[in-house]
matplotlib code that plots the C-alpha trace (Angstrom):
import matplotlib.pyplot as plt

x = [91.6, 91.9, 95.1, 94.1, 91.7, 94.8, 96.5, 94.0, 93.2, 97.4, 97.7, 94.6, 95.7, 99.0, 97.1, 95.5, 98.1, 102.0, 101.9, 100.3, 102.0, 100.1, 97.1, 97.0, 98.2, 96.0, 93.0, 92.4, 94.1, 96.2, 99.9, 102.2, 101.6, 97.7, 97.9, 100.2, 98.5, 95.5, 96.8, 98.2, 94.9, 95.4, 94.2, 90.9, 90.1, 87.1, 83.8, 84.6, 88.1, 86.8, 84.0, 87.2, 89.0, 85.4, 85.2, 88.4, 86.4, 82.9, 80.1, 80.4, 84.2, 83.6, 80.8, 83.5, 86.4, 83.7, 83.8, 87.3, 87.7, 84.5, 86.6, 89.9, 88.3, 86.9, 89.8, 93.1, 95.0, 94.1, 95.5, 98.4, 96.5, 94.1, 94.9, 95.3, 92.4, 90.3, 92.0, 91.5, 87.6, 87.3, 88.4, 86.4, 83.3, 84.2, 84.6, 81.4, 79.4, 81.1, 80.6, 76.6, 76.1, 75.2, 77.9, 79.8, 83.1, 85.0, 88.4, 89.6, 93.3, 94.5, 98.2, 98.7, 100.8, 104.2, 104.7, 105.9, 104.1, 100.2, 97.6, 94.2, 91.1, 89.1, 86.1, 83.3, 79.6, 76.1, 73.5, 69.9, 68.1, 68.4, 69.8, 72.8, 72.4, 75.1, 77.8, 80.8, 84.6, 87.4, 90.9, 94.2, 96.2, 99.6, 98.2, 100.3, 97.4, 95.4, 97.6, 98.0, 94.5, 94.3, 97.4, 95.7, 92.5, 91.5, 88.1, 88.0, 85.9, 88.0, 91.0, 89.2, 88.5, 92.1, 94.6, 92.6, 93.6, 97.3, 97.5, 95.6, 96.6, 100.7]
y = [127.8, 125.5, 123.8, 120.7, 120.4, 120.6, 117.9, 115.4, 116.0, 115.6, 112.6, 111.6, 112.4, 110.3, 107.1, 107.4, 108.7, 108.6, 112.4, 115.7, 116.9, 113.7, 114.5, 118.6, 117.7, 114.7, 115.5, 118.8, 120.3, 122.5, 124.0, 123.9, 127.4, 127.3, 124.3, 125.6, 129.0, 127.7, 125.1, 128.2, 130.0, 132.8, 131.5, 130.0, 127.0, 126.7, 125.2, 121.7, 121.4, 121.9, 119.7, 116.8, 117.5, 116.5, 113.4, 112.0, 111.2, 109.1, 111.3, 109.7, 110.0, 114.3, 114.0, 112.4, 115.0, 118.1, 116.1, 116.5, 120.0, 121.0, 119.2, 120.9, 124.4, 123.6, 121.7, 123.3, 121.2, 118.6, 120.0, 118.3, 114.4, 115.5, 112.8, 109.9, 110.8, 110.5, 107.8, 106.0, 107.3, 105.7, 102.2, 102.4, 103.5, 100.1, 98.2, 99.1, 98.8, 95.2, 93.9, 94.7, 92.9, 96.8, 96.6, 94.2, 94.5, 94.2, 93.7, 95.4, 94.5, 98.0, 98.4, 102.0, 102.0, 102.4, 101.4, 98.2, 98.9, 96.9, 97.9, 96.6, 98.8, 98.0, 99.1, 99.1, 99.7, 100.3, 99.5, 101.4, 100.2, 103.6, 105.0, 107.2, 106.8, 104.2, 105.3, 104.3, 104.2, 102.9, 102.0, 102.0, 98.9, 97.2, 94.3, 91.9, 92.3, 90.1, 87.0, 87.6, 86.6, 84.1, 82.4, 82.5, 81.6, 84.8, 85.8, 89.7, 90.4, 88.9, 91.0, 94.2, 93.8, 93.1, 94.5, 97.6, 99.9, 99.3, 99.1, 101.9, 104.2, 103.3]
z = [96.7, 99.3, 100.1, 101.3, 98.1, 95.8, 98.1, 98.0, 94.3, 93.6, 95.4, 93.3, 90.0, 91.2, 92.1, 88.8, 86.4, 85.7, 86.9, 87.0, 83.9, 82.4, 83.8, 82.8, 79.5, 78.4, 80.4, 80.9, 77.7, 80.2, 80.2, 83.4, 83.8, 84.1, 86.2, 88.6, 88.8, 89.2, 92.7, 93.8, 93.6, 91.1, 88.0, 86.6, 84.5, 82.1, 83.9, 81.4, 82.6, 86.3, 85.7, 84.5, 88.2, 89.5, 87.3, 89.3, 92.1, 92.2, 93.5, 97.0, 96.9, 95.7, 98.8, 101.6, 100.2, 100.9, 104.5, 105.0, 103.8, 106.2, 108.9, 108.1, 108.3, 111.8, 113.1, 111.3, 113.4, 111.0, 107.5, 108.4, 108.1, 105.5, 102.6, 105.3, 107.1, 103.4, 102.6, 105.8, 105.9, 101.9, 103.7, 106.8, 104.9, 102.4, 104.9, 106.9, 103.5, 102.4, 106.2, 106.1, 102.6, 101.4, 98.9, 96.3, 95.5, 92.3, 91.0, 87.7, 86.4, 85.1, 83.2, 82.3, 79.2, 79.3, 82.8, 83.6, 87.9, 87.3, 88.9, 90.8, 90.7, 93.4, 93.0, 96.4, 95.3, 96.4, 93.9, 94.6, 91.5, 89.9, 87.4, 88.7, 92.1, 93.0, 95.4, 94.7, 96.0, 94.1, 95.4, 93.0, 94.7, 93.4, 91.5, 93.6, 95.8, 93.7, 93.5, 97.5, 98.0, 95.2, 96.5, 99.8, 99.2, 100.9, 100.1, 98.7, 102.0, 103.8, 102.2, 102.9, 106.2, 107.4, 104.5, 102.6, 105.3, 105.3, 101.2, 100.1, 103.2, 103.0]

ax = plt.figure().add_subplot(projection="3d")
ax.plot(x, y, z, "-o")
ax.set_aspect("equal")
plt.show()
């Protein structure tokens, strides 16, 4: 297993849920033991529990990770910057899309329950006309984000071009 896979599918599982143990537990039906054997490579998990790990990431977002890992096995010297340079290559790639007109953008208020922290889903997407085929990348923000650019009277394009970087990377 690769280590920079498990650390960009932890820091995942931490934008999306309260923890890992949240995220074994609920999601995959897991114990500590069979998640923590399998991160460290020496245990398996059933194809519908891998296929769940998979479903954490749009298929553009599963495409961009492959990316990274490809790059981290050519350049080792960059294990070390692995999650930033995703995360950092998710914005760009927004940003690019959102600047061309490729792409809308939408903002989906999110409170998980039981936690008092609100979040914004900001979710990027190119639309082909086809069934399946959109690419898509979603950010987890603070939700303060969103009265910042109501406040503001920022537009969301706006936003993304000059803050996504800095909120989602930090």
């Amino acid at each position: 297993m690769h280590e920079v896979y498990i650390q960009i599918l932890v820091n995942t599982i931490h934008e999306q849920y309260t923890s890992e143990k949240s995220f074994y537990e609920s999601i995959l039906g897991a114990d500590q033991t069979t998640w923590e054997a399998w991160k460290a490579g020496k245990g398996n998990l059933t194809a519908e529990q891998n296929q769940k790990i998979k479903n954490l990431f749009s298929d553009y977002e599963w495409m961009l990770l492959q990316k990274i890992l490809r790059q981290t096995i050519i350049f080792p010297e960059k294990r070390t910057v692995a999650i930033s340079e995703y995360k950092k290559m998710k914005t760009k790639i927004a940003q690019k899309w959102l600047s061309s007109n490729l792409a809308t953008a939408e903002m989906i208020s999110y409170n998980e329950e039981g936690q008092e922290q609100q979040y914004l889903d900001l979710k990027v997407t190119i639309t082909y006309d086809e069934w399946g085929f959109d690419d898509i990348l979603n950010f987890r923000l603070p939700a303060v984000i969103q009265q910042q650019i109501k406040n503001e009277k920022v537009a969301l394009l706006n936003w993304v071009n000059e803050n996504l970087e800095d909120a989602y990377t930090k």
